[in-house]
C-alpha positions in Angstrom: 31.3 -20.8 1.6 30.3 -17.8 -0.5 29.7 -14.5 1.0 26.2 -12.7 0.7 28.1 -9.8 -0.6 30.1 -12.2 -3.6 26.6 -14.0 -4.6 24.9 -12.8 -7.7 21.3 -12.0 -7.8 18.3 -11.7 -9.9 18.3 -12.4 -13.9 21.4 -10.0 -14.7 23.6 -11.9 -11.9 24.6 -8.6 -10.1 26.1 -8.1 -6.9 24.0 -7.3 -3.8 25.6 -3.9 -3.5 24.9 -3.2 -7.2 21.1 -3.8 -7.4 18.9 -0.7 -7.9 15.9 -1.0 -5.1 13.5 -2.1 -7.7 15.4 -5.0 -9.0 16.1 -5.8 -5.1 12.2 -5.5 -4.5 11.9 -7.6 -7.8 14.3 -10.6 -6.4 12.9 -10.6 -2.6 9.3 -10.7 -4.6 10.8 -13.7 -6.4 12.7 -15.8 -3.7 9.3 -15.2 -1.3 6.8 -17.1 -4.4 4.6 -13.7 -4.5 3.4 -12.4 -7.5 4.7 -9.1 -8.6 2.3 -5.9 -7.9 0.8 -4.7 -11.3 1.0 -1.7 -9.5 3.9 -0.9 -7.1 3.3 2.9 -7.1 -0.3 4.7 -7.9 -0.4 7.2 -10.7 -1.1 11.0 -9.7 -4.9 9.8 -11.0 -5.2 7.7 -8.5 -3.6 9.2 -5.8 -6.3 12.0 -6.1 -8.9 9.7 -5.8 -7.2 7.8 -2.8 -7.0 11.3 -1.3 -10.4 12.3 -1.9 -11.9 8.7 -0.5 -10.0 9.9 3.0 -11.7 13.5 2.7 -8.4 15.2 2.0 -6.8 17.4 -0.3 -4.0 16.7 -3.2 -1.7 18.5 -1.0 -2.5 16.4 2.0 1.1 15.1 3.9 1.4 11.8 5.2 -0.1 12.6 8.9 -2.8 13.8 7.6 -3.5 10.9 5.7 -2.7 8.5 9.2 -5.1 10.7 10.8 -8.1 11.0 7.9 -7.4 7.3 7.8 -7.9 6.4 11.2 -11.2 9.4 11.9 -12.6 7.6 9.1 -12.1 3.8 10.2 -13.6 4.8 13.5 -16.5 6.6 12.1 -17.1 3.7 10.1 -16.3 0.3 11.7 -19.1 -2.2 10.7 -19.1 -3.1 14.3 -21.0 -0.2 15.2 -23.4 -1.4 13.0 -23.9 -4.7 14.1 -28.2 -4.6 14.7 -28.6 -3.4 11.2 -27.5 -5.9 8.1 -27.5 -3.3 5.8 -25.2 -0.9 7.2 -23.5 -3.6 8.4 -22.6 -4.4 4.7 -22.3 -1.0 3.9 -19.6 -0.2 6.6 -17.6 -3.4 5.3 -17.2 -1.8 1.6 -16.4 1.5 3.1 -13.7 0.0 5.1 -12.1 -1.9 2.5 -11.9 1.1 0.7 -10.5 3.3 3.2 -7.9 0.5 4.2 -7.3 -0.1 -0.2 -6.8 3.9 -0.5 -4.4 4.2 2.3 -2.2 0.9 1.4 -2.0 2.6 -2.0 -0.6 6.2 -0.4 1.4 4.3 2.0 3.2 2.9 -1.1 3.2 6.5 -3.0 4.6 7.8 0.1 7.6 5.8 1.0 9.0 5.9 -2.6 
């Protein structure tokens, strides 16, 4: 029986020790079925705008972003707006947006 640490991995057959983290991202993406992310880390571009959808700053840290995030989500949670169809509607596409801007720092953040 072969050790985790002897097996090769990915399409350059390295050892699990010698994988850089993307190529280890890169095989875990592979072995699970998931496509790849066309993005893995948002440009500088983007991260501005992701800032800017949380009312914040370019210098803003990461707890400021958890708590813009989170101000915003409750300010804006379609179920407050449950009587009203429009707003309803409205309060969904904000959310998503919120929730798709801070996914996208959470990513530029941890790397």
């Amino acid at each position: 029986m072969t050790r985790l640490s002897d097996a090769r991995f990915g399409p350059s057959a390295k050892r699990l020790a010698n994988l850089s983290d993307k190529e280890l991202l890169e095989e875990r993406t592979r072995r699970r079925g998931e496509q790849p992310s066309k993005e893995s880390r948002p440009t500088w571009k983007r991260v501005k705008q992701y800032l800017a959808n949380l009312e914040l700053s370019p210098g803003a840290t990461w707890p400021e972003v958890e708590r813009a995030y989170n101000r915003l989500r409750e300010r804006y949670h379609p179920d407050k707006h449950e009587g009203h169809p429009e707003r309803h509607r409205t309060a969904q596409e904000l959310t998503e947006s919120l929730t798709n801007a801070y996914q996208a720092l959470r990513r530029y953040f941890q790397q």
